[in-house]
C-alpha positions, 0 to 999 in steps of 0.5 A: 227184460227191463222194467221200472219201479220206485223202489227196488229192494234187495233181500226179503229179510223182515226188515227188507219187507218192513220197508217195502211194506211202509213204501207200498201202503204211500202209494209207491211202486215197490219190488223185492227180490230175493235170492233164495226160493224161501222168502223172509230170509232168517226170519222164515219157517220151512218143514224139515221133516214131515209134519213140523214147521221148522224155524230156518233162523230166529224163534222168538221175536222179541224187540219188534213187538215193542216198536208198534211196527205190526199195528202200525202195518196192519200186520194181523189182517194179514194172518199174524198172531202173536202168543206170548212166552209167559213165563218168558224165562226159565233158569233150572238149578245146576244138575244135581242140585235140589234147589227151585228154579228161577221163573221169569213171569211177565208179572214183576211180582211173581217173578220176584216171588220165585227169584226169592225162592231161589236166591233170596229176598235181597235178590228178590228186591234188588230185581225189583228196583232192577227192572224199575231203572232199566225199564225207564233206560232200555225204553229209551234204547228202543226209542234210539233204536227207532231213529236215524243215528245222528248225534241230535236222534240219538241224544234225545233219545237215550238222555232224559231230562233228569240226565240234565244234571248228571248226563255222565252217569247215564252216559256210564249206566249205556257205557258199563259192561253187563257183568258190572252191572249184575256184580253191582246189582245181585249176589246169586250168581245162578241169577247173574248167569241167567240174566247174562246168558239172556243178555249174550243173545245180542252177540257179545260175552257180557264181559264187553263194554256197553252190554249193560242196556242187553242185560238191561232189556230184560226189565222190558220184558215185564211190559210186552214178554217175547212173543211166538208167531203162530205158525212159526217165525215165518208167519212174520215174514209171511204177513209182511208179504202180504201186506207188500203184494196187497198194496200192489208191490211185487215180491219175487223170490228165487232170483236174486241181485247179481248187481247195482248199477247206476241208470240215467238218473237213477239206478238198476238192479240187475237179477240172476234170471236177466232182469234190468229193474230200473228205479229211482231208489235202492235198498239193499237189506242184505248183509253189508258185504254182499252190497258192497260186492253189489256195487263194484262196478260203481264205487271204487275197489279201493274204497270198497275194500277199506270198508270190507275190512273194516267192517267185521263179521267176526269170527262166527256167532253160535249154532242151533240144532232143530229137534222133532221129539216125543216130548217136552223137556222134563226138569226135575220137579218142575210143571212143563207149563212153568219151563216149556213156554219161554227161554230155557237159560241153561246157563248158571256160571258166567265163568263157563260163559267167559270160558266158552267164548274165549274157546271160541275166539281161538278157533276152538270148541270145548265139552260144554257148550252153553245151551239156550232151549226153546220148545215153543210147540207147547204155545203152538200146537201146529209146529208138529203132529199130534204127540210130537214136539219141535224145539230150538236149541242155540249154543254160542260161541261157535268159530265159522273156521276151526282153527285146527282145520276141521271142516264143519261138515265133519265136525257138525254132527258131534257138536251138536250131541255135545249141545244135545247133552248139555240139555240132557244134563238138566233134563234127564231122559231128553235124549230118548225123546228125540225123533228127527234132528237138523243141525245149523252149523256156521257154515250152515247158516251161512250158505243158506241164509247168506250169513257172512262168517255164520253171525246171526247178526250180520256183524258184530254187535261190539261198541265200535260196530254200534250206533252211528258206527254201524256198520262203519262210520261212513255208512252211518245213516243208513245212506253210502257216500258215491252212491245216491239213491242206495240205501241200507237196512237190515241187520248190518245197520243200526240198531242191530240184528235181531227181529225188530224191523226197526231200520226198514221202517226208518229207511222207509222215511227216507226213501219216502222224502228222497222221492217226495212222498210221505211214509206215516206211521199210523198208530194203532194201540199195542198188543199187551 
């Protein structure tokens, strides 16, 4: 069965349907397809067991929320609401210890009222003046993020006009390591682990350079704070469907690409059910490796498989284990409305950071992994049943091959009691509370969600792999040289992974000139 498009897009991750959804409201001709029987790809939300809306991939969306892409779409007449996580964070004094947590509120000076509390009026006010320079330098990242990346996008973006006179030093502040920039900043070491924990969320230990703007990116979120779909992380992906298919595009799950060929003078995206979609143009938004294998019978093998090895997954990312339970998290002393709401950073030592993720890169595991809990039920009653909970714990670094030769599937279930307790250390009695458990080793996420080497972030998030970089400099740009007409998007290109949805609107753009019509961005006011 042959049929013919303007757009074919390959993988309905939110990026692939941000796309779509910009192409389709100018007017074109659009038709996603997608492997998996569940759209949104990590970005969905599906029911593990009876009664709980269970996450398959992210939770909190963070950065999509500062990119007006869902006013700018419309996302909310199509069913997308948004609560945020205020307090955003929550870092609990080590076990044992009777000292006050650090409480992240949207509000600068509550938050700063509860670093002094717990680590001191000079931290306190080093914070202040912390978020006053990042958010001025992480607000310019989020404007690179929304560009193509050309030397001129980039440039304007990052450096401001006070950079004239010294453009090195902005060039540095990018450049810098997190951990430099939270040794220069603060003394307490539980609030640098908080925020380094924070910033290792984008991939890298803190250690790495250019980390500094991921520890950086927290100042943004006294402006607009993490927020939670309603319904889980799938109502995203959901609202985004809606927006494609109200527009007359077509989304079809459940038979994905098998290959991109070149048709007369344009393309065709061959599907596993025998479809032939031709088309003037393709975006593939799938992970960078599965589109080259896509194009093996158009480009050369030898370039192909420059760009695969070049282009580096990594050795694995982190593991999540998804929790039905009787209650919420109790921290000592603590009001669960104070730690429930936002990111519990379970982390007060960058020394078990910089352990954890040396471990990790040997092939190896340890007996304390670093535990990032989310428990968003108390925001969204609907995630479970009354009385129940649902939450979310991420662990990083996790190797996609142990090097020992352990297979996940043996080696999954202790680590994720291992994860299990590294909550219960700071919340005594969790355990007695869990219910129902689905863990997502590596090798989990990726077999169902096509996660090559189990990063979340298609592939890694290093200096080299960033930019006009990612995810090789010949693929900068979002475009692949021999191939005109097939397009990327997706967490491969830049600015990264993570919600944001950044690369389908600017690779909408682009589709929308290549095909002579126009794909504008209209603005609506931002939520706050």
């Amino acid at each position: 069965m042959s049929a013919r498009h303007d757009v074919v897009v390959v993988g309905s991750g939110h990026n692939g349907l941000v796309c779509a959804a910009y192409l389709a409201r100018a007017g074109l001709d659009v038709h996603v397809v997608e492997r998996d029987t569940v759209l949104g790809g990590a970005t969905s939300t599906v029911e593990r067991y009876p009664g709980h809306r269970t996450d398959r991939g992210s939770s909190a969306h963070l950065m999509i929320r500062h990119t007006g892409i869902p006013e700018e779409l419309d996302l909310a007449a199509h069913g997308l609401r948004y609560v945020d996580c205020d307090p955003w964070g929550f870092a609990p004094a080590p076990p044992g210890e009777d000292a006050p947590p650090i409480v992240f509120h949207r509000d600068l000076d509550a938050t700063c009222a509860s670093i002094a509390s717990a680590c001191g009026a000079r931290d306190a006010d080093a914070y202040r003046r912390f978020v006053t320079r990042w958010d001025v330098l992480a607000g310019r990242m989020m404007a690179g993020f929304g560009v193509r990346p050309t030397a001129a996008g980039l440039g304007a973006a990052f450096l401001g006009r006070e950079d004239v006179r010294d453009p090195f030093g902005a060039v540095q502040a990018f450049l810098s390591s997190g951990d430099a920039l939270l040794d220069a900043t603060f003394d307490s070491e539980r609030l640098k682990a908080a925020l380094a924990w924070f910033g290792a969320q984008s991939g890298p230990p803190m250690s790495h350079p250019a980390t500094a703007p991921m520890v950086g990116f927290a100042a943004l979120m006294h402006r607009i704070p993490p927020g939670r779909a309603i319904g889980g992380s799938g109502a995203l992906a959901d609202a985004l469907v809606s927006a494609v298919r109200s527009r007359g595009g077509t989304v079809s799950p459940g038979a994905g690409a098998t290959a991109i060929r070149r048709a007369g003078g344009g393309w065709r995206v061959d599907t596993e059910d025998g479809r032939a979609l031709r088309c003037r143009a393709v975006v593939a938004a799938c992970h960078v490796h599965t589109t080259l294998d896509l194009l093996a019978h158009e480009l050369p093998a030898t370039r192909l498989e420059g760009w695969r090895r070049r282009i580096r997954p990594g050795f694995g990312l982190g593991m999540v284990v998804r929790l039905g339970t009787s209650a919420l998290p109790r921290y000592p002393g603590v009001p669960t409305e104070t730690s429930a709401h936002g990111l519990q950073l379970l982390v007060t030592d960058r020394r078990r950071l910089d352990h954890r993720y040396g471990v990790a890169a040997a092939g190896g595991l340890d007996a304390d992994p670093a535990v990032l809990a989310m428990s968003f039920s108390a925001l969204d009653p609907s995630l479970a049943p009354p009385g129940r909970h649902e939450l979310t714990l991420w662990s990083q670094w996790h190797p996609r091959h142990l090097a020992d030769g352990t297979a996940w599937s043996a080696a999954g279930d202790e680590e994720a009691d291992r994860i299990v307790a590294g909550l219960e250390r700071f919340a005594p009695g969790f355990t007695d509370t869990i219910v129902h458990r689905h863990v997502q080793t590596p090798e989990d996420l990726e077999t169902e969600l096509g996660l090559i080497g189990g990063n979340v972030m298609h592939v890694e998030m290093s200096l080299d792999q960033m930019l006009p970089m990612r995810p090789h400099p010949d693929l900068r740009g979002h475009a692949v040289p021999g191939a005109d007409g097939v397009f990327l998007a997706g967490a491969s290109t830049h600015p990264g992974g993570g919600v944001i949805g950044a690369s389908g609107r600017t690779v909408a753009g682009l589709v929308g000139r290549r095909l002579g019509t126009s794909v504008r961005r209209l603005r609506r006011p931002r939520a706050q």
